[in-house]
N, C-alpha and C positions, 0 to 999 in steps of 0.2 A: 479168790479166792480164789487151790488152782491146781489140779493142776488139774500080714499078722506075726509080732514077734512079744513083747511084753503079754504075757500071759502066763503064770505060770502053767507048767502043761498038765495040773491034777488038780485046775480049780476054772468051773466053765463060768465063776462069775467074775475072773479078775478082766482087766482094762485092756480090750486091743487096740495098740497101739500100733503105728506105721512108722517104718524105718527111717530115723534123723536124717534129715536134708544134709547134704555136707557143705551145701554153700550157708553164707551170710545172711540171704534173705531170701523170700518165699516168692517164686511166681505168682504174678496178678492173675488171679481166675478171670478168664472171660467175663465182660460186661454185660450184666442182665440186659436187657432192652429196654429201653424207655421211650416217652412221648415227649415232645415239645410241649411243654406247661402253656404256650401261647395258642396252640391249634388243636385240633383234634385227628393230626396229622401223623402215623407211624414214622418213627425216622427210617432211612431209607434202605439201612440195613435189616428191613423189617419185613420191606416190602413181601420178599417170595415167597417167605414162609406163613403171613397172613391176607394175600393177595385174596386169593378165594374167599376167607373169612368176610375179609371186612370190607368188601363190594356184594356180597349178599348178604350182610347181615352190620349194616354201620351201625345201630342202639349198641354191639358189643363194641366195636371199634369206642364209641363214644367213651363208654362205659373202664375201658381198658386201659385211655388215654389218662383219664378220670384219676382213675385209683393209682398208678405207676407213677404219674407226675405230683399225688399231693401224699407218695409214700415218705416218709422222716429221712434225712439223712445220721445216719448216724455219726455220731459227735466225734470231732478228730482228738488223740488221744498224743497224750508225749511217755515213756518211758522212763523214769530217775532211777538212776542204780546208784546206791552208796557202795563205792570201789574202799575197801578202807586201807588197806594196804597201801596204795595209789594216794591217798588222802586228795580224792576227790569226787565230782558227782559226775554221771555220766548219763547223755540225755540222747535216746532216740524218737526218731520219729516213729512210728506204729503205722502201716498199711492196714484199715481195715476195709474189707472183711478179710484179708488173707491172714494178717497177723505176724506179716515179714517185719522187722525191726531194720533201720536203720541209726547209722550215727548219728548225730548232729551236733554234737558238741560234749567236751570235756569243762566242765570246773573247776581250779586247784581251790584245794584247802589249807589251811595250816595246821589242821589235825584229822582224825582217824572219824570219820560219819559213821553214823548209824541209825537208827530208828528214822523215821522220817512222818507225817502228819500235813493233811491241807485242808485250810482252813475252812468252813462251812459256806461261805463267797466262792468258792472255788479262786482265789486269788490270791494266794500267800500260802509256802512251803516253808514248813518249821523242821529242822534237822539236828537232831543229838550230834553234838560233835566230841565224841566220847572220851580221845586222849585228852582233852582240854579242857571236861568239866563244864560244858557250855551248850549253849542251842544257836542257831544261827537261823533266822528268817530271811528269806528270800520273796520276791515279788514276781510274779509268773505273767509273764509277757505273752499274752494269747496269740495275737497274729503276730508278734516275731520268731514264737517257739520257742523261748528263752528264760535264763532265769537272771534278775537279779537281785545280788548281794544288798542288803538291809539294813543287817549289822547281826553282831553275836552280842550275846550274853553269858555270864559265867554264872551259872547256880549252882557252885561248888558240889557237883555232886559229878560221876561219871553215870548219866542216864542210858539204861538198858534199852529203854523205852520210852519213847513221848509219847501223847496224843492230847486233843483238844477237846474240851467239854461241845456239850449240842450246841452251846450259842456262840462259843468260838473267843470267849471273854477269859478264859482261863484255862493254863498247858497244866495237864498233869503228866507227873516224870515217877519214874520206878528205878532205883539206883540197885542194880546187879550184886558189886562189890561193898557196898556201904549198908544196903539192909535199912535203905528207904524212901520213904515216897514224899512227893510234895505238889504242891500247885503254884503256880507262878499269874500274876496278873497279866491280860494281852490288854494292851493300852488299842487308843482309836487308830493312831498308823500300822497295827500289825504288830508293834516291837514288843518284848518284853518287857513287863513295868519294875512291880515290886513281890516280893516272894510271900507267899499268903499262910501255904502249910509247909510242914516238915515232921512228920511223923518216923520214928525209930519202929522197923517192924522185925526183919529177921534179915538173914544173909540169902542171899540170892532172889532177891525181890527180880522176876524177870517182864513182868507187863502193868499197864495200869488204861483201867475206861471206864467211862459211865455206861451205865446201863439207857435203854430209850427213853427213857420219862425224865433222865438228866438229875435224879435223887439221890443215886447209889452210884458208887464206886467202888470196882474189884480188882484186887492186884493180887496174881498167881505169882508160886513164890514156889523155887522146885529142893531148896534146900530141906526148910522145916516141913515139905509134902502140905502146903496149905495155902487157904484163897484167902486172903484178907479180904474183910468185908468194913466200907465206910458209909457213911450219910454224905452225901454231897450239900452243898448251899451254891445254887446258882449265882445267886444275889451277890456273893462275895468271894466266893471260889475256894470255901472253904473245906478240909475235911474233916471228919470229927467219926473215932471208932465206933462202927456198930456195936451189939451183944448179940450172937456173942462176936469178938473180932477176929476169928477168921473160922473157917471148916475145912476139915480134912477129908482126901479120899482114902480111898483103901491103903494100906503099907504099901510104899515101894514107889509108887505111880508117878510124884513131883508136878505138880500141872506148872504147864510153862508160860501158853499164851490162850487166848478167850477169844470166841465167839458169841455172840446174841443172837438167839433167832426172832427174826422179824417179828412174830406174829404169836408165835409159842412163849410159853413165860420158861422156859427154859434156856440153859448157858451151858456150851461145849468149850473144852478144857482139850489142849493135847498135853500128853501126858509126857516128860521128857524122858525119864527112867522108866517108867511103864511102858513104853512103845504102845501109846493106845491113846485114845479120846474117851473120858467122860462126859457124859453129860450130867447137869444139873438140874435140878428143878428149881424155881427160881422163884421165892414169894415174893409180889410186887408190892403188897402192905408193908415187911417189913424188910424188904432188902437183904435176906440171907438168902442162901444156896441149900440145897441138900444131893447129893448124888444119887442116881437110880440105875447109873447102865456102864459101864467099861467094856471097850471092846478092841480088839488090837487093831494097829493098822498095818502087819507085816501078815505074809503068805502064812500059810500053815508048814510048809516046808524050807521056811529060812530058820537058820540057826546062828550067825552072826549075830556081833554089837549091833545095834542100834538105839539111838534116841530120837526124841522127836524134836519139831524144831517151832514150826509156825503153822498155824490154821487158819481156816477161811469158811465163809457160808454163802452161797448164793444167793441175791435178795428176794429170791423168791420164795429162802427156805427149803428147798428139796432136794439140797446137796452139802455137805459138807467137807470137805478136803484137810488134809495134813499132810506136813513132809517128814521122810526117814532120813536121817544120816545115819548111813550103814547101809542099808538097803537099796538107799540114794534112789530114792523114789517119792512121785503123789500118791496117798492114798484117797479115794473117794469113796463116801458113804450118801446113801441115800437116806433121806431122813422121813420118817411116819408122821405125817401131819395131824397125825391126831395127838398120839401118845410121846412125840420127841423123840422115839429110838433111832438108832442109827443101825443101819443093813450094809454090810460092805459091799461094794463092788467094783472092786480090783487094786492095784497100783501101777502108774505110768511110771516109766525111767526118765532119771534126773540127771545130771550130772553131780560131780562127787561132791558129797555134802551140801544139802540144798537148805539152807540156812532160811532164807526167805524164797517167797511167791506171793505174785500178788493176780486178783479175780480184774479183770476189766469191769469197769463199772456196768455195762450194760450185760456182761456174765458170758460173752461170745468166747474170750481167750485166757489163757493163764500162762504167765511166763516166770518159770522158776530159774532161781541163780545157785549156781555149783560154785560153795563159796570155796573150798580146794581144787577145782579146776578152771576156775575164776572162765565161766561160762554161762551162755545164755541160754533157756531152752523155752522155748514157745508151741501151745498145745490149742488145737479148736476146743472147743467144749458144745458135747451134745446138748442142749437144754433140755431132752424130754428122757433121756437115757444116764447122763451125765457123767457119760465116759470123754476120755481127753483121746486126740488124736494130736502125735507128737508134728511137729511143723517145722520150724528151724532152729538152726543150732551156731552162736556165734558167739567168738571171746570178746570178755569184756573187761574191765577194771581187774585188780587182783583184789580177792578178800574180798566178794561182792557180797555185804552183810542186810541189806535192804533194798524190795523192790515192791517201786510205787510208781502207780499208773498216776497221770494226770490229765484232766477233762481240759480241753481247748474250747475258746469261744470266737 
């Protein structure tokens, strides 16, 4: 979810950020220090600086060894950029905690990617392959890094948007140019089965998800300025219009793409013609929306185009993010855990038109792609402040329309 020189200089809450790396990847920070999980032995490069310590006082040696050796490693992470222009995927490794990206491999395609979705196994990658009318599953090779090919499917429609229900048994798709949405069944090997729904909604249908209880399905749609609202059926992956079927925000605004908050019955909307995020208030009896807050995500002193593109939430809830094209920036809002509002503070620099970003699953990094200067940009994320500090900056695929992290086991 994602993303001193960025500042603008008449607003002391926007995002300081630190001046783009010019290389490819990030220096490895210093290695914290650790214990031998087998002794209660400092390793040796420990010695001088706890010498004192821990011959007058071993219960903390003990005690140090203890906690540093049964602290979690955090989970290694792969990179998928859908390059669409390129028609192919493109897969880094992720150094964390530094958040350097490297290559590791190209994919060809035989059409244009986009959207991308993994499964709730963590082991299968569904990808819209948009010139084609199709989704193409991939099987994700934990200790080789790798993906592979499955097979595709044509669900005659050009999908703006995929994603997976909670239980991973049916893709719901949001068709941009076609003005519709559907669900597809996922059989037991991961592949696509047989097509379930196909609902006619309006022009510019641009996202489609369930909400967490896995009932309700919303699909933001930035032509007709409306969120389609459905009833989901787990059992068979069907969808069926709620009442009413869709709610509007304020004139002008187009919500593009949707977040859930964890914990809040509330849903954030960025707004693609609005340059702003609403949020919603979100009845979980009956699956509709209602609007309560718009707020922009550009400086008080930009006057350029912009639209928005993609959002994110942190799973902890106390952050929200969106990107500008125009502005070519993250914005980040802090969110009121009581009430759902959103408090800006700031926006980081992107490269130009940052179409997607995506949040690392554990919320350390965010890496947004400049789909006009087919680049990468990688930011830490404060967890208690939830400002981004910018990290490195490196080309990637042309046309990079989608970026999805993926968990390694």
């Amino acid at each position: 979810m994602r993303r001193s020189t960025l500042i603008h200089h008449h607003d002391a809450h926007l995002v300081p950020i630190l001046p783009a790396a010019r290389s490819q990847t990030i220096q490895r920070p210093t290695p914290l220090p650790y214990c031998s999980p087998d002794t209660n032995l400092i390793m040796p490069h420990l010695l001088k600086s706890y010498e004192t310590l821990m011959t007058t006082q071993p219960l903390f040696a003990v005690l140090l060894c203890a906690m540093l050796a049964t602290t979690p490693a955090l989970a290694e992470q792969l990179l998928c950029v859908s390059a669409s222009t390129d028609k192919q995927l493109v897969l880094y490794d992720v150094d964390l905690p530094s958040g350097a990206l490297k290559l590791r491999n190209k994919i060809a395609l035989k059409g244009s990617p986009g959207s991308q979705c993994i499964s709730p196994d963590g082991n299968r990658l569904y990808v819209s392959i948009r010139s084609l009318d199709s989704v193409a599953v991939f099987k994700i090779h934990h200790k080789q890094r790798n993906l592979e090919h499955l097979g595709t499917t044509n669900i005659t429609a050009n999908a703006a948007y995929i994603s997976l229900d909670r239980t991973g048994k049916t893709l719901l798709w949001a068709s941009y140019s076609s003005g519709v949405v559907g669900s597809y069944r996922i059989q037991s090997n991961g592949q696509l089965g047989s097509a379930i729904s196909r609902i006619p909604t309006a022009r510019c249908a641009h996202a489609i998800l369930t909400d967490p209880s896995n009932q309700y399905v919303f699909a933001p749609h930035t032509g007709p300025n409306a969120v389609y609202q459905f009833h989901f059926s787990p059992a068979d992956g069907k969808l069926t219009p709620n009442q009413p079927a869709f709610v509007r925000p304020a004139d002008g605004l187009e919500p593009r793409h949707l977040a859930f908050h964890p914990t809040l019955p509330v849903v954030y909307c960025d707004d693609e013609a609005g340059a702003s995020v609403t949020a919603y208030h979100f009845n979980r009896e009956t699956g509709t929306l209602d609007p309560f807050q718009t707020v922009t995500t550009l400086p008080p002193d930009f006057s350029g185009n912009n639209s928005c593109a993609d959002i994110e939430i942190t799973s902890d809830g106390r952050f929200v993010y969106a990107s500008n094209r125009g502005h070519n920036s993250v914005a980040g809002f802090a969110v009121d855990l009581e009430s759902g509002k959103l408090t800006a503070i700031g926006q980081a620099p992107t490269g130009d038109t940052p179409r997607s970003f995506n949040l690392s699953p554990d919320g350390t990094l965010l890496v947004a792609a400049g789909q006009a200067s087919h680049d990468l940009h990688s930011y830490r994320r404060d967890s208690n402040s939830g400002k981004l500090t910018r990290g490195s900056q490196l080309p990637t695929g042309k046309g990079p329309a989608w970026v999805q992290f993926i968990t390694l086991r």
